[in-house]
FITORTOR-773291 format. One line per field, with one value per residue (C-alpha): x, y, z. Coordinates in steps of 0.2 Angstrom, whole numbers, plus 2048, in hexadecimal, padded with zeros to 3 digits. Example, Ala and Ser with C-alpha at 12.3 -4.5 7.8 and 13.67 -1.06 7.14 Angstrom:
x: [83E;844];
y: [7EA;7FB];
z: [827;824];
END
This chain:
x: [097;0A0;0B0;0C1;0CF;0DE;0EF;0F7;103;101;0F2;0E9;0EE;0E6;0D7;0D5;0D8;0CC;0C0;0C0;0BD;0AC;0A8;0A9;0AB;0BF;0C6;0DA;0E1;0F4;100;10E;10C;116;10A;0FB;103;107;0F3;0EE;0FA;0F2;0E0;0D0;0CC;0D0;0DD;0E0;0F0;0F2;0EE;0DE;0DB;0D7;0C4;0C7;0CE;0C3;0B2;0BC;0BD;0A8;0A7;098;093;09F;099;0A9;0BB;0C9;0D9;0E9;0F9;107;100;0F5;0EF;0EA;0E0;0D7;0D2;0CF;0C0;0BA;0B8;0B0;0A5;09C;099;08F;09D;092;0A3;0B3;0C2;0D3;0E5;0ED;0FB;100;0F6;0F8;0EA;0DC;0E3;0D9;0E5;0E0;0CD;0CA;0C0;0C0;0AE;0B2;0BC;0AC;0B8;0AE;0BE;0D0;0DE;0EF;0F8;106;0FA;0F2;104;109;0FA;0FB;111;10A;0FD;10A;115;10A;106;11A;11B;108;10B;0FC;0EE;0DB;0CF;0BD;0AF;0BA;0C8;0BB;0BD;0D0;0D6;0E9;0F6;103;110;111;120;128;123;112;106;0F9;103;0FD;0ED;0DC;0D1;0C6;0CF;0D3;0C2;0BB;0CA;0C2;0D5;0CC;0BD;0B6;0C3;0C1;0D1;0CC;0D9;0EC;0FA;106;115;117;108;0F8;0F2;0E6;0EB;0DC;0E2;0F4;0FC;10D;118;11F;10F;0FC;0EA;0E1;0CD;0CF;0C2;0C2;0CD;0DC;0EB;0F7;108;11A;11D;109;103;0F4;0E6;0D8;0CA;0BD;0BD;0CD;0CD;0CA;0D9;0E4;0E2;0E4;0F6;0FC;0F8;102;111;10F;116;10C;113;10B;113;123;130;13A;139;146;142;14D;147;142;135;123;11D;12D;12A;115;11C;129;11B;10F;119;11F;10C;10E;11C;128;13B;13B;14D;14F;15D;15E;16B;16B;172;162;153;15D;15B;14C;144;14F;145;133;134;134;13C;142;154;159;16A;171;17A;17A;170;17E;188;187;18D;17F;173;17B;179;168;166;15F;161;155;149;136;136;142;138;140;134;13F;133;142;13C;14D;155;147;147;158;15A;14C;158;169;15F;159;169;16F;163;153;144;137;139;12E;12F;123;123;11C;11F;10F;119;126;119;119;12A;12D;125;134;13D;141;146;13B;12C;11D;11C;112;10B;108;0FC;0F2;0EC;0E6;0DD;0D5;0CF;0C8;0C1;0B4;0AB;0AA;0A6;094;083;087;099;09E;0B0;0BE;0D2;0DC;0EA;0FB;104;0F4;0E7;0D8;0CE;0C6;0B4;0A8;096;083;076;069;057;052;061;065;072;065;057;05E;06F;07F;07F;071;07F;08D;08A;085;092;0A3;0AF;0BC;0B5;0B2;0A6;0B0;0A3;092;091;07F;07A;08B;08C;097;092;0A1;096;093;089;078;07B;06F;073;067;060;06D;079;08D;094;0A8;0AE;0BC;0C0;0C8;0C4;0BC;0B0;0AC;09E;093;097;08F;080;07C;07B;076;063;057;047;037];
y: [23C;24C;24A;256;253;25E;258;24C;242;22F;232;23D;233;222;229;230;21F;215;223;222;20F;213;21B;22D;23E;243;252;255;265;266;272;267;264;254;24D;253;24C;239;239;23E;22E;222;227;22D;23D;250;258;26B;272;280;284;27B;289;294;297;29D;289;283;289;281;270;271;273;27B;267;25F;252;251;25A;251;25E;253;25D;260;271;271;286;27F;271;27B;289;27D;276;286;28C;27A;27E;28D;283;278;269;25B;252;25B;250;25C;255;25F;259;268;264;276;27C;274;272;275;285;28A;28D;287;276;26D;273;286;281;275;268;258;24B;251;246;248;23B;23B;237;226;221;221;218;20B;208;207;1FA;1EF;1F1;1EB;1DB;1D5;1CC;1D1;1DA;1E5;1E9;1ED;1EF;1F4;1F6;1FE;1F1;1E0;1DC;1D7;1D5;1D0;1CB;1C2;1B5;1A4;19C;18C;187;18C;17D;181;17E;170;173;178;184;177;16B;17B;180;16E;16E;17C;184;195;198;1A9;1AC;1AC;1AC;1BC;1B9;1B2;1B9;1AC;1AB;1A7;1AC;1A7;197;19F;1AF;1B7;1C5;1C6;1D4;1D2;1C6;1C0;1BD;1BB;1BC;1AE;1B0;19F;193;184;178;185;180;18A;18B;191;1A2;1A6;1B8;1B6;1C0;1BA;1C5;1C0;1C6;1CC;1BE;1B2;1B8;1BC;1A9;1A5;1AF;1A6;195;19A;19F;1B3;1BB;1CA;1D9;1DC;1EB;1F5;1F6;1FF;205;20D;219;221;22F;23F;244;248;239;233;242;23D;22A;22C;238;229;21F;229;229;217;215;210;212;21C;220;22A;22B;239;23D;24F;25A;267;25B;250;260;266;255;256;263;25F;24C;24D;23A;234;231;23A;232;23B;22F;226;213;20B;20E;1FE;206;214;206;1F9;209;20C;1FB;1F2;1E1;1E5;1EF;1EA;1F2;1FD;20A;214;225;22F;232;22B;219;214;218;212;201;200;207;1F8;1EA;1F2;1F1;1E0;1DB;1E2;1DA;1E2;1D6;1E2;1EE;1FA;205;215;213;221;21B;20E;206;1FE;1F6;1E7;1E4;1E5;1D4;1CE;1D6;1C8;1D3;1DF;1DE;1E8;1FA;207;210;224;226;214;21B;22B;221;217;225;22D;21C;21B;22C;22C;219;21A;214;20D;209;20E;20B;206;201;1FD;1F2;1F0;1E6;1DF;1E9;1E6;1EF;1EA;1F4;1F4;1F6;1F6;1ED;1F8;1F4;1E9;1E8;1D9;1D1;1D1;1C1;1B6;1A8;1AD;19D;1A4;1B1;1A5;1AA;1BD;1C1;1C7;1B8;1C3;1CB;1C2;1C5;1C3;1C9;1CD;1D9;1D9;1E3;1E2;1CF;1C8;1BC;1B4;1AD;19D;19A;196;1A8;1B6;1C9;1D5;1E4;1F0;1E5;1EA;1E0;1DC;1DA;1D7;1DB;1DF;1F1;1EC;1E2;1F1;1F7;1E7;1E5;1F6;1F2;1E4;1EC;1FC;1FE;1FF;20B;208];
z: [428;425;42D;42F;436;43A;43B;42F;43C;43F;44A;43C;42E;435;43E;42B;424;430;42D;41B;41B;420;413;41C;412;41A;417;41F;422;426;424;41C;40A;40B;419;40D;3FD;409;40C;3FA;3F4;402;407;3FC;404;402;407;40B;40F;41E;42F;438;443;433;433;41F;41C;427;41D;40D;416;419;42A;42C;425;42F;43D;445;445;44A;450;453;44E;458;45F;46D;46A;455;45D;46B;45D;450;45C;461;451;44C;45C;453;445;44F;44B;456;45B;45F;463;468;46C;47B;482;48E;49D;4A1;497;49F;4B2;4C0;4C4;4B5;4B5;4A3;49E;48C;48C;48C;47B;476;476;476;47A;481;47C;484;47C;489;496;48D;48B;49D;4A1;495;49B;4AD;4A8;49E;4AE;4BA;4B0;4A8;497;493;482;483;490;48B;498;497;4A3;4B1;4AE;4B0;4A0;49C;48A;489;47F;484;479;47C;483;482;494;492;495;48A;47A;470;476;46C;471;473;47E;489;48B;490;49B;4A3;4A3;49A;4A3;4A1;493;480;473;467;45C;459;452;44B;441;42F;421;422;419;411;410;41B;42B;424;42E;423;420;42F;43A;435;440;443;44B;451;455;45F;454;454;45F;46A;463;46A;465;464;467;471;474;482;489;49A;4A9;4B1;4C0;4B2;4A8;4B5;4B8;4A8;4A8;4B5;4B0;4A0;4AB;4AA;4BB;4C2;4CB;4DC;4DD;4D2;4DD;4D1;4BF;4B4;4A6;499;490;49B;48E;492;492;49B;4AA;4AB;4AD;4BA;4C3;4C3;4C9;4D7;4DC;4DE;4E9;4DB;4DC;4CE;4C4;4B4;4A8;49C;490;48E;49D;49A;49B;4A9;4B3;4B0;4B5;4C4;4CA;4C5;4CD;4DF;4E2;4D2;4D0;4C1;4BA;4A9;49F;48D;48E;485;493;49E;4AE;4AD;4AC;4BC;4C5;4C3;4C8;4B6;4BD;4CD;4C4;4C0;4AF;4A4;498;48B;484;47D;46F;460;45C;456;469;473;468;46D;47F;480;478;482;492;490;48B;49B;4A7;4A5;4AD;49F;493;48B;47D;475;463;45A;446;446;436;445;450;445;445;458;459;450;45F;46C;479;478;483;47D;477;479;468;46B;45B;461;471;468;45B;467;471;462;45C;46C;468;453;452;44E;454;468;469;47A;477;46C;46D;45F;461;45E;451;44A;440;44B;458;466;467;475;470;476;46E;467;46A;45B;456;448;456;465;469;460;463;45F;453;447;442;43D;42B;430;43A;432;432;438;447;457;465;477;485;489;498;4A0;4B1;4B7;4B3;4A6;49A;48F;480;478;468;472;47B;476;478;47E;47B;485;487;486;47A;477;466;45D;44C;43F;438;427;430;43D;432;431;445;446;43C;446;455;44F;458;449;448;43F];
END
């Protein structure tokens, strides 16, 4: 497939990356001859340096070929033009990045359609909801959810206390302790053993199987049902919030404003601090009952004010990694139950494990990818998620009629199916199946898998529906 994408950044650069894996024909446009000459060094594609929203470049990058345009620079008015121009190419797939929720408002009369935008991303919004996910459920490191939230995947670390170290997988599921639950994958300290799913050289991936055993220190992943998890939470000693009382958040940033706007809708006691006099102002008067404090996070007495010791969750978006990193470490320091941080380098992400005190993080570029992940995917993914700190993605996919995968038992595919992708759930008519090798997938049947992205292609190709 033909593909072009418009904005070098993080999100550009490894939508690029992931698309180039598979083996499709990429070009990149960007104004900045640095972020050009960065994808030229690391990633076999073209690259074309000037504005996306010029038709002239445009016809240079092949889009009258082109299956998909991708626009995701920092200005809303490139994107927008860039897919209306792709739109009169006949682009099949138009994918912009808006973060101005002005532009297509209801006050303002316009839809992404009038643009022939196929998927509108506002980045600021995916971010809020992912923070208000990870506050509601505290020392969970991410939160997935699929099929209207029924299907859970989360990761969480285990603690010392936690009964089920020492414990196979086996043992557990004979135990009848993970019911309705399967362990996708493991992130554990120290290199691998054999060198396979190395993430660097602090922590490495494990698919496990049933032989593997729980360990201190563990990154979990488990997927099932979201009773069956919740369950499987609080047998490991992971609290849950009914309801946030209160929640602090530093930063009055876009992404800082939409947060304390979602929370307000929840009945949260909601206080912002903000350093600059300017913004701290202007957030006073868009947020109808936040408190707005202006003050520096190092100071302690800014904090005890706010009431760090009482809150549910401390967030810091003031879009610098280095300040939020350690607004996060100062707050913990200083009481803070849960803290949060947005990251926008993805290079950080797996370092922050290292980071004891830091809770989770929210990655701005991961949520865009993995909304632009669920419409280029091919053949019938339905959705997909990247996740944090590891190199894997979570996909949810439909079994095509005649598919390879379909009829048969899961454990006729032990030598077919990639070793390092893993299938968590089988969703039919509303009713959830978490397989076992004598399980069989149907024709139609939404499927959960994880994997690792090289694998993604041979997952595909499984499930792909094949025509005589």
């Amino acid at each position: 497939m033909k593909a072009i994408i418009i904005g070098a950044g993080e999100v550009g650069f490894h939508t690029a990356k992931l698309l180039t894996v598979e083996h499709n024909d990429v070009v990149l446009i960007d104004e900045s001859e640095a972020a050009c000459d960065r994808v030229s060094e690391q990633l076999d594609l073209q690259t074309l340096r000037g504005s996306g929203a010029s038709p002239r470049l445009l016809k240079t990058a092949g889009i009258e070929e082109a299956g998909l345009l991708i626009a995701v620079t920092n200005s809303d008015e490139i994107n927008i033009l860039a897919c209306q121009i792709a739109d009169k190419y006949n682009v099949e797939t138009k994918i912009a990045r808006v973060s101005n929720p002005d532009y297509f408002s209801t006050e303002s009369g316009l839809t992404a359609e009038d643009f022939g935008i196929d998927l509108l991303i506002n980045p600021e919004r995916l971010c809020v909801e992912e923070f208000v996910k990870l506050l509601q459920v505290p020392e969970a490191r991410e939160i997935v959810e699929f099929e209207d939230g029924r299907i859970q995947l989360v990761s969480f670390r285990v603690k010392q206390s936690n009964p089920l170290i020492g414990k196979s997988l086996a043992e557990l599921g004979a135990s009848g302790l993970i019911n309705d639950t399967r362990f996708p994958a493991i992130s554990r300290r120290g290199p691998s053993k054999n060198g396979k799913f190395a993430t660097n050289g602090d922590r490495h991936i494990i698919i496990p199987s049933g032989d593997d055993v729980l360990q201190q220190g563990d990154d979990v992943f488990v997927i099932g049902s979201a009773i069956a998890v919740e369950q499987l939470l609080r047998i490991s000693g992971i609290r849950f919030s009914e309801r946030l009382e209160s929640v602090i958040i530093f930063g009055a940033s876009p992404i800082g404003i939409q947060l304390a706007r979602a929370l307000e809708e929840m009945d949260t006691n909601v206080k912002l601090i903000e350093a600059d006099e300017t913004e701290a102002e202007r957030a006073s008067q868009v947020l109808r009952r936040t408190t707005v404090l202006r003050g520096n996070y190092l100071k302690f007495r800014l904090l005890e004010e706010a009431g760090i010791t009482d809150a549910n969750g401390f967030v810091s978006v003031t879009g610098d990694d280095e300040d939020d990193i350690m607004a996060c470490m100062t707050a913990k320091e200083h009481g803070a139950q849960r803290v949060l941080a947005l990251v926008q380098q993805p290079s950080y992400l797996p370092l922050l494990a290292r980071i004891p005190r830091l809770d989770s993080a929210v990655s701005r570029h991961l949520t865009v990818v993995s909304n632009i992940l669920r419409l280029i995917r091919h053949g019938n993914i339905i959705s997909v998620a990247s996740l944090h700190g590891i190199d894997a993605e979570v996909i949810e996919i439909a079994a095509g009629i005649n598919a390879k995968i379909v009829h048969k038992e899961l454990s006729h595919f032990k030598t077919k199916f990639p070793e390092n992708a893993f299938i968590c759930a089988i969703f039919r008519r509303e009713k959830l199946i978490i397989p076992t090798g004598e399980s069989v997938i149907q024709p139609a049947d939404r499927v959960i898998v994880f994997s690792m992205p090289e694998a993604i292609p041979v997952v595909e190709d499984l499930f792909a529906e094949r025509r005589n």
